[in-house]
C-alpha positions as CSV (number, residue, x, y, z in Angstrom):
1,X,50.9,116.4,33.0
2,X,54.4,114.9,32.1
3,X,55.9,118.1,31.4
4,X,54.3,120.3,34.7
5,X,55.9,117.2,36.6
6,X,59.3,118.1,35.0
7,X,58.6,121.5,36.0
8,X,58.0,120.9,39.6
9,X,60.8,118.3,39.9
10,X,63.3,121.0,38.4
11,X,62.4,123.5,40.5
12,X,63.0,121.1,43.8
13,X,65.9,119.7,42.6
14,X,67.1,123.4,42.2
15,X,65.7,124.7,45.9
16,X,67.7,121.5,47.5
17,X,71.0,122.7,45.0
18,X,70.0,126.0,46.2
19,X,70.1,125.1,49.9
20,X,73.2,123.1,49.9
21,X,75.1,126.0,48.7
22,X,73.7,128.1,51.4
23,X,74.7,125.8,54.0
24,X,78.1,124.9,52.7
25,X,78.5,128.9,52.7
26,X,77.5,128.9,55.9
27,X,79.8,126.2,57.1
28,X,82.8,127.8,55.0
29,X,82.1,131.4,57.1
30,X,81.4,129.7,60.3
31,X,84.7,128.3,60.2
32,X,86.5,130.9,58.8
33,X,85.2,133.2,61.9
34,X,86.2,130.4,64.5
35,X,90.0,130.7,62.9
36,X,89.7,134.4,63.3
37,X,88.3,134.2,66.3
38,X,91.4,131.8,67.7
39,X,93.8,133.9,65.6
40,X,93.0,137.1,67.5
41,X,92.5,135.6,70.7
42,X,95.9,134.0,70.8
43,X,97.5,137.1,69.2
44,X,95.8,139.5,72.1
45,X,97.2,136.6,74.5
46,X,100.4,137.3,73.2
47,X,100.2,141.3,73.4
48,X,98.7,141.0,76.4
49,X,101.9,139.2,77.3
50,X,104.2,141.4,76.1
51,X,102.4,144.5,77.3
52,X,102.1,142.8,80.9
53,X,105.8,142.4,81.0
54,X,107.6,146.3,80.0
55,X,109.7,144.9,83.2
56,X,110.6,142.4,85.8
57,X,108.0,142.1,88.5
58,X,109.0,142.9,91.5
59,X,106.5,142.0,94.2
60,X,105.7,138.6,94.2
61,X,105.3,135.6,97.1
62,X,106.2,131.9,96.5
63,X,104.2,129.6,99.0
64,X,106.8,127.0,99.3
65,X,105.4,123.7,99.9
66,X,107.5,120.3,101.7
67,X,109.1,118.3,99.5
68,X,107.4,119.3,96.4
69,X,110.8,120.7,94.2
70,X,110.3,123.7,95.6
71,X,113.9,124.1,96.6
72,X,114.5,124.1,93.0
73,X,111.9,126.9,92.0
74,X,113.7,128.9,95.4
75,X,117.2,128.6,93.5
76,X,115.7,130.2,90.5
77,X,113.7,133.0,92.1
78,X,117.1,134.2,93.7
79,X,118.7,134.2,90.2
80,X,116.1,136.8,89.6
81,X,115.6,138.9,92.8
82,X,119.6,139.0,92.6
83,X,119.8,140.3,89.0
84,X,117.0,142.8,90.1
85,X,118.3,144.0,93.6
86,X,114.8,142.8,95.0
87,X,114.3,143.1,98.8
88,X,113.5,139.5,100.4
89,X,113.8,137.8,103.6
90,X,116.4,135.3,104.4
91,X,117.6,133.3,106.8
92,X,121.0,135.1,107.8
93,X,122.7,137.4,109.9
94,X,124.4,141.1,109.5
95,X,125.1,141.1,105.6
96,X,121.0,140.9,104.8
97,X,118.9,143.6,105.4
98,X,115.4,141.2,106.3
99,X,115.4,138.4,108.8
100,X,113.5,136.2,109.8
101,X,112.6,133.4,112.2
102,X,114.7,129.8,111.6
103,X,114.1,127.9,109.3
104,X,110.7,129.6,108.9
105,X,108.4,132.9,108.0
106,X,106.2,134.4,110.6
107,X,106.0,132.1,113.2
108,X,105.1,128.6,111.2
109,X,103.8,126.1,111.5
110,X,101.1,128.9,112.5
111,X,99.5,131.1,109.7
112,X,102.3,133.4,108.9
113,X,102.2,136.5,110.8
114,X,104.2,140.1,110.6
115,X,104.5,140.7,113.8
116,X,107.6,138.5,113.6
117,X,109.1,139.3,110.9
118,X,111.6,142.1,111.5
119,X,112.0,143.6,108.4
120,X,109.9,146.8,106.5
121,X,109.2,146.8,102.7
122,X,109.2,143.3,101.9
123,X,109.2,142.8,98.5
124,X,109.4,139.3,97.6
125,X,109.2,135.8,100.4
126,X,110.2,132.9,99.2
127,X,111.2,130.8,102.2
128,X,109.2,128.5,104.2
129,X,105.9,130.4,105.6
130,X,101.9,129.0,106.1
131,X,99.8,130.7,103.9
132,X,97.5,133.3,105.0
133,X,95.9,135.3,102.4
134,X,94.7,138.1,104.7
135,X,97.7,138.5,106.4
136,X,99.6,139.3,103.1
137,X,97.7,141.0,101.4
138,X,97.3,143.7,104.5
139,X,101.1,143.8,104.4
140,X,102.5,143.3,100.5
141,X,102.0,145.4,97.9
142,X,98.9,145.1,95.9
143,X,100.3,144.5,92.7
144,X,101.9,141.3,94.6
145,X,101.6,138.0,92.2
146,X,101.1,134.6,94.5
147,X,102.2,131.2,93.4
148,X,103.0,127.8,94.5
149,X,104.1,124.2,93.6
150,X,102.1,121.2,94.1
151,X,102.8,117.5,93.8
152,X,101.4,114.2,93.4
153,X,100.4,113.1,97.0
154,X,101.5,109.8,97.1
155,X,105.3,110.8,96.0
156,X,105.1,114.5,98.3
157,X,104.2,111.6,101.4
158,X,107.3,109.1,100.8
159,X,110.0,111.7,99.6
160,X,109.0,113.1,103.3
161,X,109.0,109.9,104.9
162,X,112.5,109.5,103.5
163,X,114.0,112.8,104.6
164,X,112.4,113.6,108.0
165,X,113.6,110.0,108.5
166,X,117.1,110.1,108.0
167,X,118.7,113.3,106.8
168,X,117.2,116.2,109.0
169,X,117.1,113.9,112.3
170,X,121.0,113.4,111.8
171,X,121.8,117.1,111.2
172,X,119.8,118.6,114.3
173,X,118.3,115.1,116.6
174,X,118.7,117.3,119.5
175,X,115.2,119.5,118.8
176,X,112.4,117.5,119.7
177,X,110.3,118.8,116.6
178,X,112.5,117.4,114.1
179,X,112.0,114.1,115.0
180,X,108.1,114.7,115.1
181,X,105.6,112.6,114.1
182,X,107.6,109.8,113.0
183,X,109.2,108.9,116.5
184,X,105.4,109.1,118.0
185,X,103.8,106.9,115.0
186,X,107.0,104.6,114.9
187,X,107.9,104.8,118.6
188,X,111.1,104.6,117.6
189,X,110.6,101.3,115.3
190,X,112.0,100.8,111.8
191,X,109.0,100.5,109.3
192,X,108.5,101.1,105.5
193,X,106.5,103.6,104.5
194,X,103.5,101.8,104.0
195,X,103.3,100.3,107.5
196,X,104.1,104.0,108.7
197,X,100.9,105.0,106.6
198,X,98.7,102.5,108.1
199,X,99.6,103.7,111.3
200,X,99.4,107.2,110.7
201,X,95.6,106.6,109.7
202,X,94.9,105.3,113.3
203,X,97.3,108.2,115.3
204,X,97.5,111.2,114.0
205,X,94.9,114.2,115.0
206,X,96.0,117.8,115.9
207,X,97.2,116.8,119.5
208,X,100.5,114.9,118.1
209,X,103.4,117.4,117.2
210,X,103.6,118.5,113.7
211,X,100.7,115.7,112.3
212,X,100.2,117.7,109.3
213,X,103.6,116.8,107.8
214,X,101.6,113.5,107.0
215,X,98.4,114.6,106.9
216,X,97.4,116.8,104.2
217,X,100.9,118.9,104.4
218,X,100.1,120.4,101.2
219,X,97.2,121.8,102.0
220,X,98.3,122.4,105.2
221,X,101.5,124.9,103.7
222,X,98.4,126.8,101.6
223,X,97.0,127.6,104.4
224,X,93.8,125.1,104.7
225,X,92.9,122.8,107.4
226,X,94.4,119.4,107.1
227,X,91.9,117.9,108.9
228,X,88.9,119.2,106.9
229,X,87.0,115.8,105.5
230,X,83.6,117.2,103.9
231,X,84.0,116.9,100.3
232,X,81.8,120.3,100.0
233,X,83.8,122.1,102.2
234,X,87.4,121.0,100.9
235,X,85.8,121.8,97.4
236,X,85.0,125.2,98.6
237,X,88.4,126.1,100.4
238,X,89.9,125.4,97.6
239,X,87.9,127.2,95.1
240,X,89.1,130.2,97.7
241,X,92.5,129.5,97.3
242,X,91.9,129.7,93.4
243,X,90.8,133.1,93.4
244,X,93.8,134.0,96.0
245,X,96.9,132.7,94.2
246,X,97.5,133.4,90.6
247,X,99.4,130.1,89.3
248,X,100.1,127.0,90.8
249,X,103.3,125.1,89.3
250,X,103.6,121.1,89.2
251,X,106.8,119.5,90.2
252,X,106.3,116.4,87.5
253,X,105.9,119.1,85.0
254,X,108.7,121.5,86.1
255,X,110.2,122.9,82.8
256,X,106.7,123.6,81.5
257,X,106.2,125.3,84.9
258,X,109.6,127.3,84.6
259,X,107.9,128.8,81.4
260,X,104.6,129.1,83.0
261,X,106.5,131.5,86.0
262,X,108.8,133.4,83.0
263,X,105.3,134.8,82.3
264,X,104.1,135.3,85.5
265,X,107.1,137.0,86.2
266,X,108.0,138.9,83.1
267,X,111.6,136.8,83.6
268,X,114.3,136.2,81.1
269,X,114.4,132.5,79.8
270,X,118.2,132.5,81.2
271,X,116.9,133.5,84.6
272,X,115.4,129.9,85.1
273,X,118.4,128.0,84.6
274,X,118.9,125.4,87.2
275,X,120.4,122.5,88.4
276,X,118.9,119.5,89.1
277,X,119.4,118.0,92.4
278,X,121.0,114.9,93.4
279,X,117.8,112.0,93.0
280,X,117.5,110.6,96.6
281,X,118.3,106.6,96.9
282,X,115.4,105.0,98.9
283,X,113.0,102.9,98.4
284,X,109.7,103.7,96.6
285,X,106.7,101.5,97.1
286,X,103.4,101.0,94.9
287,X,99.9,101.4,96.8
288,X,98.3,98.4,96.5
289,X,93.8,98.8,96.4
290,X,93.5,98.5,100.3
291,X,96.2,101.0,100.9
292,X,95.4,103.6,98.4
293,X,92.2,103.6,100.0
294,X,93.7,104.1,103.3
295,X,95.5,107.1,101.4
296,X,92.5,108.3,99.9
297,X,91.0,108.8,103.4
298,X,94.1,110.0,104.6
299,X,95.0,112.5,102.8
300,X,91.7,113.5,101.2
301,X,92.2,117.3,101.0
302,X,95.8,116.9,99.1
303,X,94.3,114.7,96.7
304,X,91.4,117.3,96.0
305,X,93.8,120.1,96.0
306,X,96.2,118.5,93.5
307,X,93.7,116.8,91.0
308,X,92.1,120.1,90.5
309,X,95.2,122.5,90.2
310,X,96.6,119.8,87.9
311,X,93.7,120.4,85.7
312,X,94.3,124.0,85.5
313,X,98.0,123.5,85.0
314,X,97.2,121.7,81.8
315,X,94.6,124.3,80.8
316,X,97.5,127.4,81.2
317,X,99.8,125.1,78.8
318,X,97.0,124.9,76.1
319,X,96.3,128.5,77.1
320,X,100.1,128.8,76.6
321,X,100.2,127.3,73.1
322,X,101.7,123.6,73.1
323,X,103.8,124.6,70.0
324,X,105.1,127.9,71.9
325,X,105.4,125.2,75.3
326,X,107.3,122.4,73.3
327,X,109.7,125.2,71.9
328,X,109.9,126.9,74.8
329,X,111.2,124.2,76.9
330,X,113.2,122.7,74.7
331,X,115.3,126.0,74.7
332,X,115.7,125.6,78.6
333,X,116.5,122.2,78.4
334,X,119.4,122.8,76.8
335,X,120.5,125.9,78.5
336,X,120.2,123.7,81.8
337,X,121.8,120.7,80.0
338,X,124.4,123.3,79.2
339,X,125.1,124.3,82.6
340,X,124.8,120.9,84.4
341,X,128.2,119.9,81.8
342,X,130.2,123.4,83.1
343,X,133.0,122.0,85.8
344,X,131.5,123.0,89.5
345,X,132.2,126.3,90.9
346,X,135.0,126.3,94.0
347,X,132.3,127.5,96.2
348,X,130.1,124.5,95.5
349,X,132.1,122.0,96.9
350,X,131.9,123.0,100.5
351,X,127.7,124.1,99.9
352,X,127.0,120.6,102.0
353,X,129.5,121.7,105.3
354,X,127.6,124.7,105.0
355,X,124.4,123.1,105.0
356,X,125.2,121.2,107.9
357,X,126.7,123.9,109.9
358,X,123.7,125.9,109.4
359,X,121.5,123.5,110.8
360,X,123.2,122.6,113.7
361,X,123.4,125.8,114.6
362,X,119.7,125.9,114.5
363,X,119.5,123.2,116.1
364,X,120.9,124.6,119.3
365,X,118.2,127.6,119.0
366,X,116.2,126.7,122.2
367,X,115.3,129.7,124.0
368,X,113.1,132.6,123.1
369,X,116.3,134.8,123.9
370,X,118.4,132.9,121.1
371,X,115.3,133.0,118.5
372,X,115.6,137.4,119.4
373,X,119.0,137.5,119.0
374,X,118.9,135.5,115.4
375,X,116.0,137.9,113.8
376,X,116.4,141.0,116.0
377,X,113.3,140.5,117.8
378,X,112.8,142.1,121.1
379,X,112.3,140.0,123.9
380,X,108.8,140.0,124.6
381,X,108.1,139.7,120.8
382,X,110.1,136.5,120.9
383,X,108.1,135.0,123.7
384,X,104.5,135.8,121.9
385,X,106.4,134.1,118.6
386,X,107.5,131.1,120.6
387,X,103.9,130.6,122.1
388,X,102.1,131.5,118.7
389,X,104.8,128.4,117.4
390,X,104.1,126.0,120.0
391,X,99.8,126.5,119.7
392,X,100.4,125.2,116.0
393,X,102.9,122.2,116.8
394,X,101.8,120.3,119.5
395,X,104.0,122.2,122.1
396,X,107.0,120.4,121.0
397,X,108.8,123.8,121.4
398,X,108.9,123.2,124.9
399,X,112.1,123.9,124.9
400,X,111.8,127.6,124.4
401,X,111.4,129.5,127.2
């Protein structure tokens, strides 16, 4: 009996060895096919890549966003439809061959629209415009890659505070929008930018001129409806956006995003070279509980809108590779560092008279006659645009006749 119980213990002993093996086998090849698996995925990622960009795109649409850093990403996409002879629209006169309505595309603060925009075979926009997805994809080219720039509410809500504040109601005070809705929250009061939030809570609604610079602007540039406050709804609109627009760039990340749009654009790393701009002195305030849940309510839709593309952001840098990211940008950095040490150009010392005098001369553009004169409108084209304008701002165009 002794020895059959030797027997059977043996033979157990020798199943369980048996079955260990086959699992740590099975463990060894399980992981060895995940590392494959990765290995080949990232390496089609990277042919994909490479077979994606044979040349430079050439259609493409940035949705510029209000004080987001988007002037930044602007200076670099001319770098690129410059060195590619792209045609684009600009703000300008004779020497440009598209023009368009000042400072904006299309008729904004109203969807943009191509009836007033006096210019065929657009290829790229990068100016100022209200998103509407329809709209461009009727009139791009279908191979036409969208993208934007998003940032954190609370920072996107004083760095406009700041500027529609001071600098832009110095440089053109005489157009009643400019001034619009600060002088109707503050009535003409100095106030922080907390106090002004408060009180935006309680005034502003779609009657008051150009509310939507503080109420959801973001989402407002995209093309959604700043007023929206079902959390189903904003969810959904922005799911919709999603599938309409094929990256979405953050401004506190905006090297990694420079490399992100190299890709999107099948640009040279020397293409995205660009200066950074001069950090604006005012003061920046904390939200305290009460107040960020005055924000929260606020500006709802913003929040929603940049929580989730933040997410996505992050997931196109893993996506990316964090090595390939981390080496990526630190080859910018000092390209840009590089730059930013070169003496200034002649030309850029007078780029803030030019700036001014470009302004003030839009500033005096008051009358549906002077807005067809400036982008070659006819007449009775500049009239509908000057209406279409003043159904989106409150009628403070009032001006224009």
């Amino acid at each position: 009996m002794s020895w059959m119980k030797f027997v059977v213990l043996k033979q157990l002993r020798s199943r369980t060895t048996r079955k260990s093996i086959c699992f740590i086998l099975f463990g060894i090849l399980l992981v060895s096919s995940i590392w494959w698996s990765e290995k080949r995925e990232n390496r089609i990622y990277k042919q994909g890549l490479k077979n994606r960009c044979v040349e430079p795109v050439r259609h493409f649409v940035f949705i510029r966003t209000h004080k987001t850093g988007s002037t930044t990403v602007r200076s670099v996409i001319r770098n690129i439809v410059l060195k590619n002879q792209l045609s684009t629209l600009h703000i300008g006169d004779g020497k440009f061959k598209c023009h368009h309505s000042t400072p904006f595309i299309g008729g904004y603060p109203g969807p943009v629209n191509f009836r007033f925009i006096s210019c065929d075979g657009v290829e790229t926009i990068s100016e100022h415009h209200r998103f509407n997805a329809s709209e461009m994809q009727h009139h791009m080219p279908a191979d036409t890659r969208y993208f934007t720039i998003l940032r954190n509410p609370w920072s996107q809500f004083q760095s406009s505070y700041n500027y529609y504040k001071t600098s832009l109601n110095k440089l053109v005070s005489n157009v009643q929008c400019r001034s619009m809705p600060i002088k109707y929250v503050t009535n003409g009061t100095e106030i922080n930018v907390l106090a002004f939030l408060r009180k935006s809570e309680k005034l502003l609604n779609k009657t008051v001129p150009w509310y939507f610079r503080f109420k959801n602007s973001q989402a407002h540039d995209l093309g959604l409806d700043p007023m929206m406050e079902d959390e189903e709804e904003i969810n959904k609109k922005i799911l919709e956006l999603d599938s309409q627009i094929d990256s979405v760039l953050i401004s506190e990340h905006m090297d990694e995003s420079m490399i992100l749009l190299k890709n999107l654009l099948c640009a040279k790393l020397d293409d995205l070279v660009y200066q950074n701009g001069k950090t604006k002195n005012y003061e920046h305030f904390s939200l305290s509980h009460s107040d960020w849940k005055t924000f929260q309510r606020h500006n709802k839709v913003d929040i929603a809108l940049y929580d989730y593309f933040y997410k996505k952001f992050k997931n196109d840098v893993e996506a990316f590779g964090l090595d390939n990211m981390e080496k990526e940008t630190l080859k910018l950095r000092k390209m840009i560092k590089n730059v930013t040490s070169a003496p200034p150009r002649k030309d850029q010392h007078s780029s803030s008279k030019q700036k001014f005098k470009k302004w003030s001369k839009i500033g005096k553009l008051s009358t549906a006659e002077d807005i067809a004169s400036r982008i070659r409108l006819p007449k009775k084209k500049a009239v509908k645009m000057a209406k279409y304008m003043m159904s989106y701002s409150g009628h403070c165009y009032e001006l224009i006749s």
